[in-house]
C-alpha positions in Angstrom: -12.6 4.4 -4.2 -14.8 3.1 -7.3 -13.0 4.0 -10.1 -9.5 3.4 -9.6 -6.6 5.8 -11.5 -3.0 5.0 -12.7 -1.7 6.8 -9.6 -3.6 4.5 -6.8 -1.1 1.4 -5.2 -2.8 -2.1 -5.5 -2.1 -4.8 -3.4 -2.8 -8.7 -5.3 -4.2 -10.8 -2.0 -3.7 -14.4 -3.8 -1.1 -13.0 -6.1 0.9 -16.5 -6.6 -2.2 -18.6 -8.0 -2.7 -19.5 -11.4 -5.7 -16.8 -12.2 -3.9 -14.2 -9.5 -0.5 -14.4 -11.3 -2.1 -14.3 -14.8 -4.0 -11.3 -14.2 -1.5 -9.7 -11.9 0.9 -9.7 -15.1 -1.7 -8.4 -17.7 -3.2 -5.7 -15.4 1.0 -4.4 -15.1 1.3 -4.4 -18.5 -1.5 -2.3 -18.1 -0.4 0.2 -16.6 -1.6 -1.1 -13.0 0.6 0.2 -10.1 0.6 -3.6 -8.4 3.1 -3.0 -5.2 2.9 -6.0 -3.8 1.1 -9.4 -3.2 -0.9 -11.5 0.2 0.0 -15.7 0.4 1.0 -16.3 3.9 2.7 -20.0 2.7 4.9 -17.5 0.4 5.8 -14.8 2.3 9.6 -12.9 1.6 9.8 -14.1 -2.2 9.3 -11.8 -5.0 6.3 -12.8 -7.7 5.9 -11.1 -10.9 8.4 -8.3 -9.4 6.6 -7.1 -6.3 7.3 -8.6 -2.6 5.0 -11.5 -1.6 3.8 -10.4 1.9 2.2 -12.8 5.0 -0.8 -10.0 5.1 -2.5 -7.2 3.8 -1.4 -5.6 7.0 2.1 -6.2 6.9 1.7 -4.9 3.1 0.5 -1.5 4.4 3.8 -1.5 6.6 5.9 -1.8 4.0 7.1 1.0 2.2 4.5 3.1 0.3 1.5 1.0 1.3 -0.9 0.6 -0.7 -4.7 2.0 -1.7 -6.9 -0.9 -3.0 -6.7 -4.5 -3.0 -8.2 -7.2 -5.2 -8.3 -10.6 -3.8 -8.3 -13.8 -6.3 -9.1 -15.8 -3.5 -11.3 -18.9 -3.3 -15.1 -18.7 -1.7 -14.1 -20.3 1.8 -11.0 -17.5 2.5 -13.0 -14.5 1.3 -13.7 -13.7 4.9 -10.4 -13.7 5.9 -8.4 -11.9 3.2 -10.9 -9.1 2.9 -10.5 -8.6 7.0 -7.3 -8.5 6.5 -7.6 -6.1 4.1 -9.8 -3.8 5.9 -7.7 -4.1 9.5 -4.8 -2.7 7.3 -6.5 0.3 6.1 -7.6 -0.1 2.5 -9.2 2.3 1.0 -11.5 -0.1 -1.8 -11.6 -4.1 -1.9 -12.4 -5.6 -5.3 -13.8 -9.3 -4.6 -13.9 -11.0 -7.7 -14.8 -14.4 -5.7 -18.5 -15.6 -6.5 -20.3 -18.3 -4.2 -19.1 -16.8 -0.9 -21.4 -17.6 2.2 -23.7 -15.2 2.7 -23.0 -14.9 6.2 -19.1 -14.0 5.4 -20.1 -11.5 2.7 -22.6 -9.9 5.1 -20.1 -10.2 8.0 -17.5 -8.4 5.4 -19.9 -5.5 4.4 -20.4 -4.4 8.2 -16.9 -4.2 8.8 -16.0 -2.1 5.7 -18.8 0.2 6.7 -17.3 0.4 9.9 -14.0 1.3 8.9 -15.1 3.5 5.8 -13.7 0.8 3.1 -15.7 0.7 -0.1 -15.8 -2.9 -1.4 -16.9 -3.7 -5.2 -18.3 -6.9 -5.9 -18.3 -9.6 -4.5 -19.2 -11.7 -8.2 -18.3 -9.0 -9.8 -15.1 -8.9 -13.0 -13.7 -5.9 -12.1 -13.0 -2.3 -13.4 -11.5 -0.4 -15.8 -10.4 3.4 -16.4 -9.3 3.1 -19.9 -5.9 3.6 -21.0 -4.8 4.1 -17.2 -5.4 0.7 -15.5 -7.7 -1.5 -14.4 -8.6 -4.5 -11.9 -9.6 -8.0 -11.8 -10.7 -10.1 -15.7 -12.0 -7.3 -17.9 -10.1 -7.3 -21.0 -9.0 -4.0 -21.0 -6.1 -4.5 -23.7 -8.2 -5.6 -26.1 -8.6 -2.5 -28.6 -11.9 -4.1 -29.9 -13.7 -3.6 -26.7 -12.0 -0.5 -24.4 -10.8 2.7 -26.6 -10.5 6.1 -24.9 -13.6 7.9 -25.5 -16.6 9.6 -22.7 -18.8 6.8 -22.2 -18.8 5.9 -18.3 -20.2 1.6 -18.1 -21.3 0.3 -15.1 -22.5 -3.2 -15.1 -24.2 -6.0 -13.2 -22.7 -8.9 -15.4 -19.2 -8.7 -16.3 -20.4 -10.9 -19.9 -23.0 -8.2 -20.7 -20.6 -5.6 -19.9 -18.0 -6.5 -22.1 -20.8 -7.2 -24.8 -22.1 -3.2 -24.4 -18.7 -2.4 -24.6 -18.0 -3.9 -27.8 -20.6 -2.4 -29.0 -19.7 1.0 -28.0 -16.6 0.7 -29.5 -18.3 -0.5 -32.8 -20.5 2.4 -33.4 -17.2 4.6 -33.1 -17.3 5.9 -29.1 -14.8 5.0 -26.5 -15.4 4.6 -22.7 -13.7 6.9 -19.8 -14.6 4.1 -17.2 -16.0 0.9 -16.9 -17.6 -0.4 -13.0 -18.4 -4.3 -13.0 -20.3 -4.1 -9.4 -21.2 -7.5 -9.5 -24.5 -10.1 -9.5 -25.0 -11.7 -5.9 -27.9 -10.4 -3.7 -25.8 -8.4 -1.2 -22.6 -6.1 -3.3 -20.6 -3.4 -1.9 -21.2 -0.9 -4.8 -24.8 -1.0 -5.7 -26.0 0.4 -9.5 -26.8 3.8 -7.8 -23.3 4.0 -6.3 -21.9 3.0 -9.7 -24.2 5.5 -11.7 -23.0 8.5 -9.2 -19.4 7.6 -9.5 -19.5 7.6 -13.6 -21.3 11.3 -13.4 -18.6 12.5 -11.5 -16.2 11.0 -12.9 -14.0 13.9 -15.5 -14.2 13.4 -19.5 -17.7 11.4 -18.6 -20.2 12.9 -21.2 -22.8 10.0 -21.3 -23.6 6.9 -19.1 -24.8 3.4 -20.1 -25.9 0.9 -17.4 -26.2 -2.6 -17.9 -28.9 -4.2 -15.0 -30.6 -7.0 -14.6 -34.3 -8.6 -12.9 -33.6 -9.1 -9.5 -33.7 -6.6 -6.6 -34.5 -3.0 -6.5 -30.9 -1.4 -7.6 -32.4 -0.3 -10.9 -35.2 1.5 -9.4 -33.2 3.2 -7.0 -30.0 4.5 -9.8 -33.2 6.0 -11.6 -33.9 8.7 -8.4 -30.2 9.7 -8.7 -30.2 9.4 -12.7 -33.5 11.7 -12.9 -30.6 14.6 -11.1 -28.4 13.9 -14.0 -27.7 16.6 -16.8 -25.7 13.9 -19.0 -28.2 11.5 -20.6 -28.2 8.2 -19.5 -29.0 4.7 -21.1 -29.9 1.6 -19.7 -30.2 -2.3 -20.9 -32.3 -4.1 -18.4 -31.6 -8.5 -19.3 -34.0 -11.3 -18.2 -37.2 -9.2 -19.4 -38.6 -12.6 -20.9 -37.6 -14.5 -17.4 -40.5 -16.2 -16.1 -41.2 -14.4 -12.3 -39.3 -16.8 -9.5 -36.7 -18.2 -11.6 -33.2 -17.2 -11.3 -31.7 -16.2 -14.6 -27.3 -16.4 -14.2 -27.2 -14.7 -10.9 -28.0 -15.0 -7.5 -29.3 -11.9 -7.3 -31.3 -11.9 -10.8 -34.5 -13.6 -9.3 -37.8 -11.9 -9.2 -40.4 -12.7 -6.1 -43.7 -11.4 -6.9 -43.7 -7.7 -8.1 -40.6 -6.9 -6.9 -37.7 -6.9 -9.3 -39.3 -7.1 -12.2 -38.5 -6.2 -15.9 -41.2 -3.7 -16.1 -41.0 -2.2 -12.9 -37.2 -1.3 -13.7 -38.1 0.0 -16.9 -41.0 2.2 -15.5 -38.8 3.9 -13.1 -35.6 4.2 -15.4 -38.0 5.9 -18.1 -40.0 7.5 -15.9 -36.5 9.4 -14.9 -35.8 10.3 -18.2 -33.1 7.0 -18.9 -33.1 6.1 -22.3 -33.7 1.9 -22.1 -32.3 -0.1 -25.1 -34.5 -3.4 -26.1 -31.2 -4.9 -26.8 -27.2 -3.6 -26.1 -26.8 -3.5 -30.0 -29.1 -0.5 -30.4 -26.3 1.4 -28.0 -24.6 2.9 -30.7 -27.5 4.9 -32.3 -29.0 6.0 -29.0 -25.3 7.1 -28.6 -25.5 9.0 -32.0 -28.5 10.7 -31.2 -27.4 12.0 -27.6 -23.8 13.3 -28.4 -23.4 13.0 -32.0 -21.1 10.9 -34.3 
């Protein structure tokens, strides 16, 4: 589960801090289905209006379970919760968490794969399927930046995201989804992933990626984009980075040839991707695809 709908039960793991209780109330106004919250320390109270459980197992017990879970949960307990998580059966994990050890978010990743869990992030601020719900800090209320429209997002950096998504919204088009999958070196939802859900994803007419230097996830979203009927767009950031310095996020570093700016731009255009020199030309390359 990559793009989560209106109908899908989420479970808040961290639901009685300050950032989980903030966002667990804007996501239900929403239209989030949130069925329940994880804090061990509170377990059998009620917070913002759903039962606090002791697990994400216990959760799934209750009545109903529930489909996804997003943990606001600090680096150290990642590990844990998502574990947790996955033991009880969920069917996606959004970890918002950055600076997890690498060890814990490798450890994580083997265990989803194992039991068939599809994790987004981790580093990542969430998703949104506009004017149905959406998970983790995107600022999916805000009119300014998410309208209705047929523009699927998927994006790298959750600040660059929003940014393209203003922008969208500027020149007049609206998105059907928006996929943050996060900027640390090892994610559960790559670009590719991302890119395959958008296409398939109904009302989807166009697709506009926001990437970054770093790693090969660019290069490898163009094979599946150069499949695509619906035209595709792409904004690559850090293409004046100097090569070995890290630009924002851990996975935005470029050793040697690999990862670089023009290596992701040959293969996007090379597989017939539109790529913007900056996210404010979005709106023509938009007109010229589908139209004003």
């Amino acid at each position: 589960m990559r793009i989560v709908r209106k109908h899908h039960r989420v479970l808040v793991q961290g639901i009685t801090g300050k950032q989980g209780t903030f966002w667990t109330e804007r996501m239900q106004d929403y239209g989030t289905q949130i069925v329940g919250g994880v804090n061990p320390k509170k377990a059998g109270t009620v917070h913002c209006g759903v039962p606090v459980h002791a697990s994400a197992v216990e959760a799934m017990d209750a009545e109903g379970g529930f489909d996804a879970s997003i943990l606001f949960i600090p680096p150290l307990g990642v590990k844990d919760a998502a574990l947790d998580a996955i033991k009880a059966g969920a069917k996606g994990i959004c970890i918002l968490t950055e600076h997890i050890p690498v060890q814990d978010v490798m450890y994580v990743m083997a265990a989803a794969k194992e039991r068939g869990t599809l994790i987004t992030g981790p580093n990542t601020a969430g998703s949104v399927t506009v004017d149905e719900c959406f998970l983790g800090f995107m600022p999916a209320f805000n009119q300014r930046i998410f309208r209705k429209g047929n523009v699927g997002v998927m994006s790298r950096s959750g600040s660059l995201g929003t940014l393209m998504c203003q922008n969208i919204v500027s020149a007049g088009f609206g998105q059907s989804a928006f996929i943050g999958i996060g900027g640390d070196p090892i994610i559960g939802t790559t670009s590719k992933d991302a890119l395959e859900a958008l296409d398939q994803f109904d009302g989807t007419d166009a697709v506009v990626m926001v990437g970054e230097i770093g790693g090969s996830m660019e290069e490898q979203a163009a094979e599946y984009a150069a499949t695509m009927t619906k035209p595709v767009f792409a904004f690559i950031a850090g293409g004046a980075a100097p090569a070995g310095k890290k630009m924002g996020h851990a996975g935005a570093i470029v050793m040697g040839d690999k990862g670089t700016y023009k290596s992701k731009r040959t293969a996007l255009e090379g597989a017939g991707v539109t790529v913007l020199d900056t996210p404010s030309h979005v709106g023509d390359a938009l007109k010229d695809a589908l139209g004003s």
